[in-house]
C-alpha positions in Angstrom: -2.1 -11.1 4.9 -3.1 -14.1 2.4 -1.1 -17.1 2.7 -0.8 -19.8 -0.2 -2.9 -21.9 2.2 -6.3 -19.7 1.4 -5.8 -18.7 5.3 -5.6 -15.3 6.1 -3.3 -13.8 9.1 -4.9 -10.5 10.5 -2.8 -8.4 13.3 -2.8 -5.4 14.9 -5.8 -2.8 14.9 -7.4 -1.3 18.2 -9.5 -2.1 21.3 -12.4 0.1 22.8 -9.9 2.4 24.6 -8.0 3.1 21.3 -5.1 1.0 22.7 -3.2 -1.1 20.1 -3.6 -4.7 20.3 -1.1 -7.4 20.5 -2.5 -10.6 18.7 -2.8 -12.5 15.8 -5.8 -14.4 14.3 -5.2 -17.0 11.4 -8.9 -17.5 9.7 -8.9 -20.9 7.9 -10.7 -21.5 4.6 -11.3 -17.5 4.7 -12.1 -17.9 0.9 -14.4 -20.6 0.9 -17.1 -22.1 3.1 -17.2 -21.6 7.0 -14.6 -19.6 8.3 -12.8 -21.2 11.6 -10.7 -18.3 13.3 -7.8 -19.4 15.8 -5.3 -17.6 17.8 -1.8 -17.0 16.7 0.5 -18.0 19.3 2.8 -14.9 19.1 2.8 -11.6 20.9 3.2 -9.0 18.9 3.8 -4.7 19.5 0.9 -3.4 19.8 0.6 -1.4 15.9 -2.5 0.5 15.0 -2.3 1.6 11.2 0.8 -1.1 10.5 1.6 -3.7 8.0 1.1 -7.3 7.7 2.8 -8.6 4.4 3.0 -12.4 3.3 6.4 -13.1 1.6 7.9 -16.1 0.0 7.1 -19.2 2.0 4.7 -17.7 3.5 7.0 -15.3 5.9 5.3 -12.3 7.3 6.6 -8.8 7.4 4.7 -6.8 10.0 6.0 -3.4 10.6 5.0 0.4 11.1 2.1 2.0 12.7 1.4 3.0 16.2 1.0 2.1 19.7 -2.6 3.8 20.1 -5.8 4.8 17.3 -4.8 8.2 15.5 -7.6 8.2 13.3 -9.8 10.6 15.8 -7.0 13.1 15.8 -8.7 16.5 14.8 -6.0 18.8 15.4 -3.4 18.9 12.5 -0.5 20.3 15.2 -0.6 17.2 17.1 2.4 15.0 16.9 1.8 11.4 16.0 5.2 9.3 16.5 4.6 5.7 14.0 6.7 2.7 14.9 10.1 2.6 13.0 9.7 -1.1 14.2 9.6 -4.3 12.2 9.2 -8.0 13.2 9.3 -10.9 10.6 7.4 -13.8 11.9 8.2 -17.4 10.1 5.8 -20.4 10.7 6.6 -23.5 12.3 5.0 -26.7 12.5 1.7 -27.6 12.7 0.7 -23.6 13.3 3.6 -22.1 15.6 5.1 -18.7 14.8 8.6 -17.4 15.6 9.4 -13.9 15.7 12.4 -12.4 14.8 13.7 -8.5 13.8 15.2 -7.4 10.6 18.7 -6.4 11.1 17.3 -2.8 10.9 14.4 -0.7 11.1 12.7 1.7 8.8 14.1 4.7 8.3 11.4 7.1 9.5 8.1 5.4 11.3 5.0 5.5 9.0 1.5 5.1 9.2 -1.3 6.1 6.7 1.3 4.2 3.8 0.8 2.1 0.9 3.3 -1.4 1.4 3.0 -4.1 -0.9 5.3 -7.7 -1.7 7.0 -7.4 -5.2 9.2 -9.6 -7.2 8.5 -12.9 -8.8 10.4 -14.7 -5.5 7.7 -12.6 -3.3 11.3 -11.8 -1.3 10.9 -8.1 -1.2 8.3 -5.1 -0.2 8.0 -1.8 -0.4 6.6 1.3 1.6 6.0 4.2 0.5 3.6 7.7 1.5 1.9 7.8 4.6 2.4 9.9 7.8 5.7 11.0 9.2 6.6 12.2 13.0 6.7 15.0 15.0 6.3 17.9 15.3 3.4 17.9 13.4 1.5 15.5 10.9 3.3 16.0 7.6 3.5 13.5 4.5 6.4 11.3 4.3 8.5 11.3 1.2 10.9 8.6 1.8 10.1 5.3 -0.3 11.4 2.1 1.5 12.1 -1.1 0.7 12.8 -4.7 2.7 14.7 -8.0 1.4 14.1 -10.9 3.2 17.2 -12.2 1.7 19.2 -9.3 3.3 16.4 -9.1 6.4 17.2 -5.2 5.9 15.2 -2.4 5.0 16.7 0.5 2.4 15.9 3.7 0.9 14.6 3.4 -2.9 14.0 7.5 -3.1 11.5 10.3 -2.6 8.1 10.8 -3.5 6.9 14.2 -4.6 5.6 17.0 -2.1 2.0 16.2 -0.2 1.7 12.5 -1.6 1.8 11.2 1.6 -2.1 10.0 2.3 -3.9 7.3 0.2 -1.5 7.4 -3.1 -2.5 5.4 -5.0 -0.1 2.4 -6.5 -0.1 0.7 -9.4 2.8 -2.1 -10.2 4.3 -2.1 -13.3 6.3 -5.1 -14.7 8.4 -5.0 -11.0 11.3 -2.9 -12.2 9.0 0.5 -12.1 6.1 1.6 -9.8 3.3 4.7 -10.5 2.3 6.8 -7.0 -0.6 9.4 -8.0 -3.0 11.5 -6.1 -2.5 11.7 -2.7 -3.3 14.3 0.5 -1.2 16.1 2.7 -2.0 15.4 6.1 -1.6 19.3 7.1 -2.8 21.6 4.6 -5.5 19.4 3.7 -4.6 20.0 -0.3 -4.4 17.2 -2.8 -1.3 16.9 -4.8 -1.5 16.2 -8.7 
């Protein structure tokens, strides 16, 4: 996630043993000249596949995913169960990060989705595609969408059939969005 410092917060991802980690790196002056990288002090879920989204203020919205790597997953029966989980970390001080929960979750855990800040306030986001649960990988339809003024996500509608993998997005003027292409995660077949 880019802050409007230049810095950039990176979370999640996996270890050697495919287990999801649990920390946070800021990178200072990740835009220009040397990098420094520092710890976040914050312990987070452990989220492979999950969200990191910089609101207004510099907020972040981390949410989705799952506890282990998924990407080496070759049969299309297997269940994968993403996080419905979401934590909203707010900065502190000199570099000290609380963590909080939204007053809800998403509706359906996700991973494999497109989510992305909108609105001039940078107060909102949106998720959308990706994976959903058991009892087999299937796209998800569901399109959600989180106010930090609310601290609450809700549903914004359904995608059409086997959109769920690598849909592409584009933003229009904020009141309208364009999902196209996409893959379902069973059958293999694109959708037009």
């Amino acid at each position: 996630a880019l802050l409007s410092t230049g810095a950039v917060v990176v979370a999640g991802g996996f270890a050697g043993n495919g287990a999801g980690l649990t920390t946070a790196e800021r990178i200072l002056s990740a835009l220009a000249g040397s990098p420094t990288i520092e710890a976040v002090d914050v312990v987070l879920p452990a989220r492979v596949g999950a969200s990191l989204l910089a609101l207004d203020d510099d907020i972040l919205l981390y949410a989705g995913g799952t506890r282990r790597r998924t990407d080496n997953i070759t049969d299309v029966n297997a269940s994968v169960v993403p996080e419905r989980d979401a934590d909203v970390l707010i900065p502190f001080g000199a570099g000290g990060v609380l963590r909080f929960s939204p007053d809800n979750a998403l509706a359906v855990g996700r991973l494999h989705h497109q989510a992305f800040v909108v609105g001039a306030a940078r107060d909102a986001a949106v998720f959308l595609g990706g994976v959903a649960t058991t009892p087999r990988i299937t796209p998800h339809p569901q399109v959600e969408r989180f106010s930090l003024a609310d601290n609450r996500f809700t549903g914004a509608g359904l995608m059409g059939a086997g959109a769920g993998l690598e849909a592409g997005v584009v933003q229009g003027s904020g009141a309208a969005l364009i999902s196209a292409g996409g893959v379902d995660p069973h059958t293999g077949s694109t959708s037009s």
